[in-house]
N, C-alpha and C positions, 0 to 999 in steps of 0.2 A: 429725417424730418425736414419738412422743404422749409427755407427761411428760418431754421432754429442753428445755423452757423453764420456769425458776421462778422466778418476779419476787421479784425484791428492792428494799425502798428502806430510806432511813435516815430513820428517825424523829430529831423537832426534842431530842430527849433522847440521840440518839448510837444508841437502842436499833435492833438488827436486825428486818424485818420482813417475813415470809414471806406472800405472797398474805392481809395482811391480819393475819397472827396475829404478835401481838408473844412474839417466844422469850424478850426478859430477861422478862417479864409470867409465861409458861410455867414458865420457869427458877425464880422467887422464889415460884410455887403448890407446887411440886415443892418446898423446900427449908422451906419455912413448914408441910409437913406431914411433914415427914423434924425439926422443931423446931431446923434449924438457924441459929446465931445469924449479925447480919451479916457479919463476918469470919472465921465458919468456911464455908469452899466445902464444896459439895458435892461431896465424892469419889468415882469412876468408877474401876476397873480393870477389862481385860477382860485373861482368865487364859487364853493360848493364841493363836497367830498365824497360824490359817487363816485362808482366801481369809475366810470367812463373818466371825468378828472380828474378823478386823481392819478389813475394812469399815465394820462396824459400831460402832469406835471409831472410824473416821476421820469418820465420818455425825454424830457427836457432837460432834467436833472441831469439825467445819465448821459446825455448825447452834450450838455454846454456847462455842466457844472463846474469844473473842472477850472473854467475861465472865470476867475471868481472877479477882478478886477472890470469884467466887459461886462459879465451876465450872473441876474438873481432873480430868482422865482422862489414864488410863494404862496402858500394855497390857505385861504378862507374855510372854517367852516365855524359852526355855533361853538359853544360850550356848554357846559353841563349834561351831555346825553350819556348816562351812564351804558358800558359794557353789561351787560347779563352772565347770572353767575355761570350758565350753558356754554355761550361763547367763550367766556374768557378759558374755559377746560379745555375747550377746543383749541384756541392761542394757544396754549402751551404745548397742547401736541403738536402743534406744527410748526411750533417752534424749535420740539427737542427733534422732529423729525429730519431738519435743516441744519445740519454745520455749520455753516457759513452763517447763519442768522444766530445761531447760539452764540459763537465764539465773536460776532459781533454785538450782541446786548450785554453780553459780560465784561466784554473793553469797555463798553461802554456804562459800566455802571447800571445798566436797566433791568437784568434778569430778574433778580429779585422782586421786584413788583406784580411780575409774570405770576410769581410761585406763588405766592401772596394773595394772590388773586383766585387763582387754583383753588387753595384751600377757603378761600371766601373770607379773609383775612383784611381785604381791602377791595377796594371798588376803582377801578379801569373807566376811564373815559374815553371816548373817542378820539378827540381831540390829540389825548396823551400817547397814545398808541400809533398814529399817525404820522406824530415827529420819529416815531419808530419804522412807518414803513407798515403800517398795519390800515386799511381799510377797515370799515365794520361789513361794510359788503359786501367783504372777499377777499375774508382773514385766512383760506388757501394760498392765497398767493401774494405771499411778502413784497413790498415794493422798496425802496431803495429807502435809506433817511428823508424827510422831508421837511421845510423850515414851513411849521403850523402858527398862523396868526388868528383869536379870534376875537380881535376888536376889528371889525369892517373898515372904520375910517383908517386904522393904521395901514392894513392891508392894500387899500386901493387908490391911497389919496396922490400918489407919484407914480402910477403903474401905468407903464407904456404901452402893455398890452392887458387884458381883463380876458381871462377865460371864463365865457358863462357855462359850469357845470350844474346848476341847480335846474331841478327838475321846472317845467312849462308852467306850472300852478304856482310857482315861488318865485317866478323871475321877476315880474314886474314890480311887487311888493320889495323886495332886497333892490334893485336898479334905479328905486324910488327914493329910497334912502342913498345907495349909493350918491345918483345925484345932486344930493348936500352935502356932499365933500369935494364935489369938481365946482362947485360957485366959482373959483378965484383960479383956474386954472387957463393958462392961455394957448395949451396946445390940446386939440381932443387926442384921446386915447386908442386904440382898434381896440376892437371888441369881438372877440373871435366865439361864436355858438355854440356849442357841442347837445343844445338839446332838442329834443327829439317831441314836439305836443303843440297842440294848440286850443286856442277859446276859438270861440264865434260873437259875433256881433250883427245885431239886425237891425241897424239904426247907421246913417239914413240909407242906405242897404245892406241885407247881408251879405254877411263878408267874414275870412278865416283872420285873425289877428296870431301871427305867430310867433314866437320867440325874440327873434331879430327886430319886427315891429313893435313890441313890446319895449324893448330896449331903447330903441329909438325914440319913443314917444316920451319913456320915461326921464330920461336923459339928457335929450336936444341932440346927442352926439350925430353926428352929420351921415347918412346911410350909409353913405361909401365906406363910411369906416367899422362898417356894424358888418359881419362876415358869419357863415353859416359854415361846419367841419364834420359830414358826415359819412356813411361807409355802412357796407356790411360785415361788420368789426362786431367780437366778443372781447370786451376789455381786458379780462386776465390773458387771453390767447396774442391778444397783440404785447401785454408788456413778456411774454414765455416767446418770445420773439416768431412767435407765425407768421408768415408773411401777409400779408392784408393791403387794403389800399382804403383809399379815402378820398371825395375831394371835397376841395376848397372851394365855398360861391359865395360871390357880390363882383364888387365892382374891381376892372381892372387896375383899378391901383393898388392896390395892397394885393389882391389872392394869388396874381403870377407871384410873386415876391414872396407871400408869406409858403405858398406849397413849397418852396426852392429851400426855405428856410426850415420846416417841418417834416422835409423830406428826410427818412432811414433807409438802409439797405433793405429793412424787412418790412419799412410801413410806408410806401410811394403814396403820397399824394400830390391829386391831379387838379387841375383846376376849371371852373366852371361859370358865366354871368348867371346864370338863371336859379338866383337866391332863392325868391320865396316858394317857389314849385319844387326845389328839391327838398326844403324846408317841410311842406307840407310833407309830401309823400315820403319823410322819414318819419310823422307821424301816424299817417293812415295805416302802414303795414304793421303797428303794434296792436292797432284796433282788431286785426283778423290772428293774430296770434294769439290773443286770448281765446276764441273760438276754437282754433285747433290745440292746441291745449287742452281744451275742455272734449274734445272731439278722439282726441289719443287716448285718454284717460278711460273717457264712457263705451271705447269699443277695445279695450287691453292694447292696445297699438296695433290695428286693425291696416294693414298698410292700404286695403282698399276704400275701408273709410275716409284715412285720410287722403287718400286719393281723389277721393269725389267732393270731399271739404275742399280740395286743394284748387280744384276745377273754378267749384261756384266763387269761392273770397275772389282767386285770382280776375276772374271776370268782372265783378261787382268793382276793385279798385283800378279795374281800366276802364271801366262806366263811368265812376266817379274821376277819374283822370283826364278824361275828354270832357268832364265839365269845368275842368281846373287847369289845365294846361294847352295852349295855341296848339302849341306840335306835342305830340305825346308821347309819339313812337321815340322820340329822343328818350324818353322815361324810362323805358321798357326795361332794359337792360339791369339799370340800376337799381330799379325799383324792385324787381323779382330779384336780385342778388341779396339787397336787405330783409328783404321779407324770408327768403330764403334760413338767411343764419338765425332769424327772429323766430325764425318757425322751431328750426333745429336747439338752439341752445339759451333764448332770450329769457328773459324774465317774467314777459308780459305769458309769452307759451308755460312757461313752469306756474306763474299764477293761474292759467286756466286750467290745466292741472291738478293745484292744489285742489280749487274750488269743486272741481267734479268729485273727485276723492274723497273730498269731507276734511281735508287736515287742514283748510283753513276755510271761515265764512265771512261774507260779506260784511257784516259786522266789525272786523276787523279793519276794516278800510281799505286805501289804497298804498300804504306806507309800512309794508312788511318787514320787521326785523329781520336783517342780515339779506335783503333784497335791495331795500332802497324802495323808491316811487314807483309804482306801475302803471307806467304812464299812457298805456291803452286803457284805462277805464274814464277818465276824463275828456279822451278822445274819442269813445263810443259817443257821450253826449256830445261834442262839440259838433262829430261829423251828422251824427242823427238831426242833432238843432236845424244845422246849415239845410240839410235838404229833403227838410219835409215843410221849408217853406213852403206854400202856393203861389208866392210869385215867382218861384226857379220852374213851373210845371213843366211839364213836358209832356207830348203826347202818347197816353200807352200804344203799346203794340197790339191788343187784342179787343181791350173794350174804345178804344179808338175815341180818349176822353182825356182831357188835362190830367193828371196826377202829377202829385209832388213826385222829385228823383228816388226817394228815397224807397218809395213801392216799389221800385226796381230793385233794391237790394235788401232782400229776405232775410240775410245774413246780420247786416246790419242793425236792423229792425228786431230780431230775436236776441241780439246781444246787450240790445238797449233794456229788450223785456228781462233778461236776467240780473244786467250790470246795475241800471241806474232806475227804474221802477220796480225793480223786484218782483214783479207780476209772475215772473215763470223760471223755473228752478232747469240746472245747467242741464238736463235732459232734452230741453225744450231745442237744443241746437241742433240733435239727432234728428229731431221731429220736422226743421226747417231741411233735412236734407234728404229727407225720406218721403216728403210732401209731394204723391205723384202729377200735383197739379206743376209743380215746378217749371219755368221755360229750362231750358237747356241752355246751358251756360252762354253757348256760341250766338244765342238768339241776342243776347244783351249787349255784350262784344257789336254783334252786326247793327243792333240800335244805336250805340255811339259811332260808331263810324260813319253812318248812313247820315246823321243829321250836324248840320253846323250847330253842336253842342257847348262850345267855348264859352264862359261866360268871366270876362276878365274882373266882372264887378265883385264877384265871388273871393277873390284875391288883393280886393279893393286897389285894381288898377283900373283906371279910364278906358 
């Protein structure tokens, strides 16, 4: 399996060393430009306990934990969300199915709770299972011990760096509050992103308001320091050490630095300036995985359906791309890589899915047990809002008339009538692809290209 062997040895100073790269070496670069002294460590919390961070602090754990005197990480999330008696049965199997995680919760005193639980003798929290190395996300795949705080202020009031893991719809409200804990602080913190959604705003233009900007406004913390970490990554696949990549985007002072710092033998990351455009178009390719999802489902996995689904989205977020990015063709690449695995194994594609299926309805919301947020249904409205403006018009191609962008994209428009009006039931996406009036994907493609389509106000840049 490519990326699932990563050499390790022990250097003659104790220090850990990865295919070559010495991590305390890595670790004391990173800390000697952050100006901290020997006995203060460098502080880590990641703010939110999805599949995606908590990975991502256990990936830190494992790679710098070791060095307990330089380096400490620790991850936020609420309290009180109770385990379900379903899951916790599940825990157990896959607890007794793992060795190594057995004869580690019995050192440790925790088995017991497991079995207990099992039998519905007691009630499992999230939280509590987490200091174990248990997600509720993605209680398949054990993670490593983790030190669980969940009082907020204790979590982030000294923390050098802040990983935002909470879903797009929850960041600003939590970085709100955060904020009242940094009053008396005199050094700002980095703020590294990992999420993946956005709002819209049509005041005093529209414009996408994304993650990063969210933080920032919330905060004060200064841009440069507010940093964006995304990829076409499946979280359990990168901590089962798959090889994957990721980069890093904002501003040169921290993302060279922090990629060098973040970098594993199985998980490269690269580094990038152009924050809020890749920011976005980590959002937009969730929005079209719900559609295919819904699209697999209503045809038994039709590989030519999804074929022709695969055509029209893909056109539709390079339409939308040439209204949201200067150079676009830089995009291409990345952006079809994310969408790619989104499509293949994501959540927002298993939620569209479900919903064709019948095993889960609308009603339920966007916040599915043992999934997490599905963060392509907030993103169908956000991107729908942004461009069915009339003052984004543009000229159609046929009736030769202002329309809003959004009449260009069918796809979008039908997932809005399913997702967020409920006007039309998930069949109705069949009906957008089978609709012989349709243009041909390639005509849509050839209308952004052909027009100076850019529109930097959209991103709320000057």
């Amino acid at each position: 399996m490519v990326g699932s062997i990563e050499a390790k040895s022990l250097l003659s100073n104790g220090s850990v060393q990865h295919n070559g790269l010495n991590l305390e070496e890595k670790l004391d670069d990173f800390r000697r430009l952050l100006g901290k002294s020997d006995k203060d460590p460098l502080r880590i919390v990641s703010v939110g306990a999805g599949a995606w961070g908590s990975v991502f602090a256990a990936l830190l754990q494992e790679s710098y934990g070791s060095f307990r005197d330089k380096f400490q990480i620790r991850i936020w999330r609420r309290a009180g969300r109770a385990v379900d008696r379903a899951t916790a049965e599940h825990l157990f199997e896959v607890i007794n199915s793992r060795e190594d995680i057995l004869r580690r919760l019995i050192r440790r005193c925790a088995y017991l709770k497991y079995v207990e639980a099992r039998l519905g003798d007691r009630t499992l929290y999230a939280d509590e299972i987490l200091k174990d190395g248990f997600c509720l996300n993605m209680v398949d795949t054990p993670l490593c011990p983790l030190k669980v705080v969940t009082n907020l202020q204790e979590a982030v009031w000294d923390a050098d760096i802040v990983v935002n893991g909470l879903p797009s719809t929850e960041t600003r409200e939590v970085f709100e509050e955060i904020s009242k804990y940094w009053k008396e602080r005199v050094t700002d913190p980095i703020i590294i992103s990992l999420s993946k959604g956005i709002e819209t705003a049509l005041a005093p233009v529209p414009h996408i308001i994304t993650p990063t900007k969210m933080i920032h406004q919330a905060t004060g913390v200064p841009i440069e320091n507010v940093l964006y970490l995304g990829g076409p990554n499946i979280a359990a696949e990168i901590y089962n050490k798959e090889y994957a990549n990721a980069r890093i985007c904002g501003a040169e002072k921290w993302r060279k630095p922090l990629a060098k710092f973040l970098r594993q033998p199985h998980f490269i990351v690269w580094d990038n300036s152009d924050l809020v455009t890749h920011e976005v178009m980590g959002g937009l390719k969730n929005v079209y995985a719900i559609g295919a999802g819904m699209v697999a489902a209503l045809t038994n996995e039709s590989a030519t359906s999804k074929s022709v689904y695969f055509a029209h989205c893909t056109s539709e977020m390079i339409f939308i791309t040439h209204l949201l990015a200067e150079e676009p063709e830089k995009l291409a690449g990345p952006l079809l890589a994310d969408t790619y695995v989104t499509l293949l194994k994501g959540r927002n594609a298993w939620y569209g899915q479900m919903l064709a299926k019948g095993e889960i309805n609308r009603d339920m919301g966007d916040s599915i047990s043992g999934k997490g947020m599905i963060q392509g249904v907030s993103a169908v409205g956000a991107f729908y809002q942004l461009l069915s403006q009339s003052s984004l018009s543009i000229l159609h191609s046929e009736e030769k008339k202002p329309v809003a962008p959004v009449e260009s994209c069918p796809i979008l428009k039908t997932l809005y009538k399913i997702l967020i009006t409920r006007e039309q039931s998930t069949q109705a996406i069949l009906q957008a692809l089978r609709d012989e009036t349709l243009n041909d994907p390639r005509d849509r493609i050839e209308i952004a290209q052909s027009h100076a389509f850019y529109r930097p106000s959209l991103l709320d840049q000057p």
